[in-house]
TIVO-2410 file (N, C-alpha, C; in nm, 3 decimals):
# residues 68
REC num residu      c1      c2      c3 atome chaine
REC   1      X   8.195   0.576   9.028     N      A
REC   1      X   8.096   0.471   9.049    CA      A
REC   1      X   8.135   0.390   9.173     C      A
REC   2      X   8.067   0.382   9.309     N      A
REC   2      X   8.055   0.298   9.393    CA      A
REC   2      X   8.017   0.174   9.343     C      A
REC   3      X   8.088   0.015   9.446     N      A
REC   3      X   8.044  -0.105   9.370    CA      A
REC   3      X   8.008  -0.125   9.528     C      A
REC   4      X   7.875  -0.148   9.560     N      A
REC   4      X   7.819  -0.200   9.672    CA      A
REC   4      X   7.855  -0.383   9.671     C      A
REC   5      X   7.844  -0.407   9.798     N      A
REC   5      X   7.859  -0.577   9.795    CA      A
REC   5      X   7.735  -0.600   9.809     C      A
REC   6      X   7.689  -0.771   9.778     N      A
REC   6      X   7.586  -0.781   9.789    CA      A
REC   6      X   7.547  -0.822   9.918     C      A
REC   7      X   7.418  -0.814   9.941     N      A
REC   7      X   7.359  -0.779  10.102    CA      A
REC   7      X   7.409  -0.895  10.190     C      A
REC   8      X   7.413  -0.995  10.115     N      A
REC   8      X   7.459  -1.148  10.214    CA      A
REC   8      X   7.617  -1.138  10.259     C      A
REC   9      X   7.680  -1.052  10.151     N      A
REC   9      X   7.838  -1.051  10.199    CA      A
REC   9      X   7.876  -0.995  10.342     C      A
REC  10      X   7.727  -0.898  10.363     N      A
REC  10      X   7.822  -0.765  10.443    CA      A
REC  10      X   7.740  -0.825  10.626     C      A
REC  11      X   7.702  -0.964  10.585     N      A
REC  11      X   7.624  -1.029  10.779    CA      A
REC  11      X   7.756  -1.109  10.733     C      A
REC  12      X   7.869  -1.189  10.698     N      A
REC  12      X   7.985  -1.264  10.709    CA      A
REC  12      X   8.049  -1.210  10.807     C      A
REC  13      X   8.124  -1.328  10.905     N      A
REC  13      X   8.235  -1.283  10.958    CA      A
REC  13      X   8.355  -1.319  10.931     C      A
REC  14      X   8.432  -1.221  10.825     N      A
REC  14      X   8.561  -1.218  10.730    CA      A
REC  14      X   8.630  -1.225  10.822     C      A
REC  15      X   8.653  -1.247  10.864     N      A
REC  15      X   8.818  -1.263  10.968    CA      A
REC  15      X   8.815  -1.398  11.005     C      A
REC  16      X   8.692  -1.464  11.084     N      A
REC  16      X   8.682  -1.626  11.101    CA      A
REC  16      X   8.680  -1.721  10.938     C      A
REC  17      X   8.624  -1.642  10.826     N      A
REC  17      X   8.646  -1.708  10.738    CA      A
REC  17      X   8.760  -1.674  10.660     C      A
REC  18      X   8.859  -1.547  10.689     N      A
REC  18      X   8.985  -1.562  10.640    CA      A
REC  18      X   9.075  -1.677  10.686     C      A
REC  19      X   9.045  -1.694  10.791     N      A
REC  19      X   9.157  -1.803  10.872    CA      A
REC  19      X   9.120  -1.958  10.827     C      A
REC  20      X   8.962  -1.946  10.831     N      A
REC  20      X   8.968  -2.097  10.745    CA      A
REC  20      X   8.985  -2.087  10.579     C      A
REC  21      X   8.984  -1.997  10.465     N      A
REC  21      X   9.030  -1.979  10.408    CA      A
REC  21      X   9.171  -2.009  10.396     C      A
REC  22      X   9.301  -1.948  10.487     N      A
REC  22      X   9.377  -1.983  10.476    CA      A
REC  22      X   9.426  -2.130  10.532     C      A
REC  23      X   9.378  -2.177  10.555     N      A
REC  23      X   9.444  -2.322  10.563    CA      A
REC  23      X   9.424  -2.385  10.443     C      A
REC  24      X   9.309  -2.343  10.404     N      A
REC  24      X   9.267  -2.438  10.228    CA      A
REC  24      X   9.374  -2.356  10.178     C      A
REC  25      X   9.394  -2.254  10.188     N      A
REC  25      X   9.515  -2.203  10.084    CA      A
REC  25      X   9.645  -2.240  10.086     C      A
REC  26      X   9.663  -2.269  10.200     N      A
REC  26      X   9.851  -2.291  10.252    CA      A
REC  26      X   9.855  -2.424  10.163     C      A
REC  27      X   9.765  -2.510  10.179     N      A
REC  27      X   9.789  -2.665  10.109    CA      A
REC  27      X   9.743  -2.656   9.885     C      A
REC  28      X   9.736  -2.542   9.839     N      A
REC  28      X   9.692  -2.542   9.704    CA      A
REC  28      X   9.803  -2.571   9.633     C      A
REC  29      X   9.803  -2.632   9.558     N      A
REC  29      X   9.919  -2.785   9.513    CA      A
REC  29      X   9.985  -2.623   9.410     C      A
REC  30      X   9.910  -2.521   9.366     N      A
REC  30      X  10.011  -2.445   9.240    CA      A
REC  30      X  10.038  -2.354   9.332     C      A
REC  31      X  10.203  -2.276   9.344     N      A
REC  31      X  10.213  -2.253   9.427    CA      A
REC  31      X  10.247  -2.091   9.358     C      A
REC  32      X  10.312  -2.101   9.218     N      A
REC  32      X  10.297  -1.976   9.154    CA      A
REC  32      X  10.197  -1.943   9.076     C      A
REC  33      X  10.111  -1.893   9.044     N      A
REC  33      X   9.916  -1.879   8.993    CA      A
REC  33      X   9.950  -1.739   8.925     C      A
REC  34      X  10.072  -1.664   8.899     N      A
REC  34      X  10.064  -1.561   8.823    CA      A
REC  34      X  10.032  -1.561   8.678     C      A
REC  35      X   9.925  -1.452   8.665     N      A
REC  35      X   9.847  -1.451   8.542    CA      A
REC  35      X   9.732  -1.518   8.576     C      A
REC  36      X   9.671  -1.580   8.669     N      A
REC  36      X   9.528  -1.665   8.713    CA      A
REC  36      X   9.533  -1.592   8.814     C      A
REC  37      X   9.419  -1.657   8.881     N      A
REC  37      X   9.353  -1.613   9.010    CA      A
REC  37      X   9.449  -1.596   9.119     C      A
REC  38      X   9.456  -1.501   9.223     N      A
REC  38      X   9.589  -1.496   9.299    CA      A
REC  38      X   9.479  -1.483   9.461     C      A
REC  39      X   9.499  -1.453   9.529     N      A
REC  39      X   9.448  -1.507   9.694    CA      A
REC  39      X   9.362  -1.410   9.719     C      A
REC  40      X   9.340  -1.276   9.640     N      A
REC  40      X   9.200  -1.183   9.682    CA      A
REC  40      X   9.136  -1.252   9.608     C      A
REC  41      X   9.154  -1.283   9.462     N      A
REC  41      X   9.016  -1.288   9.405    CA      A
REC  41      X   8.965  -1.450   9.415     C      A
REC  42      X   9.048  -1.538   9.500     N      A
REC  42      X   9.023  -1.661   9.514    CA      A
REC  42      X   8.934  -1.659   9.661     C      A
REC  43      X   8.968  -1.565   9.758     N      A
REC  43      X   8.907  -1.576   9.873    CA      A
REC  43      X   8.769  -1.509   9.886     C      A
REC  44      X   8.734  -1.433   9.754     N      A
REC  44      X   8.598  -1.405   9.730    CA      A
REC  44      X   8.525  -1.511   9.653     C      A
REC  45      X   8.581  -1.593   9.567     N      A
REC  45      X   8.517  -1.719   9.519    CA      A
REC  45      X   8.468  -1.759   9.606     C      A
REC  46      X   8.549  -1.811   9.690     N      A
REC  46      X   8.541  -1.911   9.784    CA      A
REC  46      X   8.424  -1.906   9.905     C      A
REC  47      X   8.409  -1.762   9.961     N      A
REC  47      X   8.305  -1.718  10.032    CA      A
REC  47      X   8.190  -1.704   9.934     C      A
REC  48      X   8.176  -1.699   9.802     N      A
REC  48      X   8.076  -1.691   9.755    CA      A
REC  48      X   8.041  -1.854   9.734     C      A
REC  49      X   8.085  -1.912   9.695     N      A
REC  49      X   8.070  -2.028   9.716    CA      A
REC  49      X   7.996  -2.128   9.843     C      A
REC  50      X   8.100  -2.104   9.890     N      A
REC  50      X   8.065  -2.166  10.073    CA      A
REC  50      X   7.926  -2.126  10.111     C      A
REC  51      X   7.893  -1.959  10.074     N      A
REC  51      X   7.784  -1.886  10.163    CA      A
REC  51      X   7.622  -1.939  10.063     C      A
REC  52      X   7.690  -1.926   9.957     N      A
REC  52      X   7.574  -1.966   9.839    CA      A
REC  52      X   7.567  -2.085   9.822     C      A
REC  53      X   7.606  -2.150   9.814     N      A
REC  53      X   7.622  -2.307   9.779    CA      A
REC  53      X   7.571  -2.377   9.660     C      A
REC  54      X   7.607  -2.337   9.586     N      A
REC  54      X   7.529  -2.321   9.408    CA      A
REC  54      X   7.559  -2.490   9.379     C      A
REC  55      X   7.457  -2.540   9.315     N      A
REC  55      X   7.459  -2.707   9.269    CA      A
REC  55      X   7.528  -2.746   9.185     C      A
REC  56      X   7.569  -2.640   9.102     N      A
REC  56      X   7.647  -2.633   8.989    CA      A
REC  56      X   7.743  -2.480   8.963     C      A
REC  57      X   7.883  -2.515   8.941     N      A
REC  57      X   7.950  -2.365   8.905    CA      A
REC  57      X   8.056  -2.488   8.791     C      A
REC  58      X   8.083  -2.343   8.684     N      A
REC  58      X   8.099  -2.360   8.560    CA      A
REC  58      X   8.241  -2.315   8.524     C      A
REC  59      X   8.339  -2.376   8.560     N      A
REC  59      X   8.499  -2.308   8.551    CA      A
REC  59      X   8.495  -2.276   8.387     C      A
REC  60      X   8.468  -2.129   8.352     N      A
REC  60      X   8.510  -2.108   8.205    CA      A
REC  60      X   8.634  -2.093   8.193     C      A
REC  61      X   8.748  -2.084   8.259     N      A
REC  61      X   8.836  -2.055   8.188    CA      A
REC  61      X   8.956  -2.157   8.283     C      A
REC  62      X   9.091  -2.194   8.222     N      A
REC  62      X   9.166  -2.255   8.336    CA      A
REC  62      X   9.307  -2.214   8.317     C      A
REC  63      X   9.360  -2.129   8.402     N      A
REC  63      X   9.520  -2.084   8.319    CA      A
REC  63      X   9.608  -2.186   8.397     C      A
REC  64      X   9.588  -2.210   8.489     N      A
REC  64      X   9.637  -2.365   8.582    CA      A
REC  64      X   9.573  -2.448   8.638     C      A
REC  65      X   9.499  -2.395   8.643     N      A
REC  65      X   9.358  -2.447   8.730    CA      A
REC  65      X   9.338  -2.494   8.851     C      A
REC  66      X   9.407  -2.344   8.943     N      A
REC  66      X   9.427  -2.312   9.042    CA      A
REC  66      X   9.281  -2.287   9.111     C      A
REC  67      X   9.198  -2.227   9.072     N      A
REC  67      X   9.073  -2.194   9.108    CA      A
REC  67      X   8.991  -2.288   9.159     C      A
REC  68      X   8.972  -2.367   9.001     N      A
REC  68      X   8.898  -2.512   8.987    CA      A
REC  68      X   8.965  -2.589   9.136     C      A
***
């Protein structure tokens, strides 16, 4: 099974938003997040976020609450 991205992901330019990505990351107060979210699956939040800009998002779960 192929997992296509969705159509808005693939006009991004990931490399200018890795780099601002990483500055929000270098400063994230938990610095070990093992067992939570770790820096791939936080840097796809994050572009989904930013690109979508949803009025409301719903942290279900918090193992540090690194994400949040």
């Amino acid at each position: 099974m192929i997992i296509k991205p969705p159509d808005w992901f693939e006009s991004l330019n990931l490399l200018d938003l890795l780099e601002e990505f990483k500055t929000v990351y270098l400063k994230r107060p938990i610095r070990n997040n093992m067992g939570g979210m770790l820096s791939t699956h936080m840097f796809y939040v994050w572009i989904t976020a930013k690109t979508l800009k949803p009025k409301l998002i719903v942290e279900s779960g918090t193992y540090k609450g690194q994400s949040a």
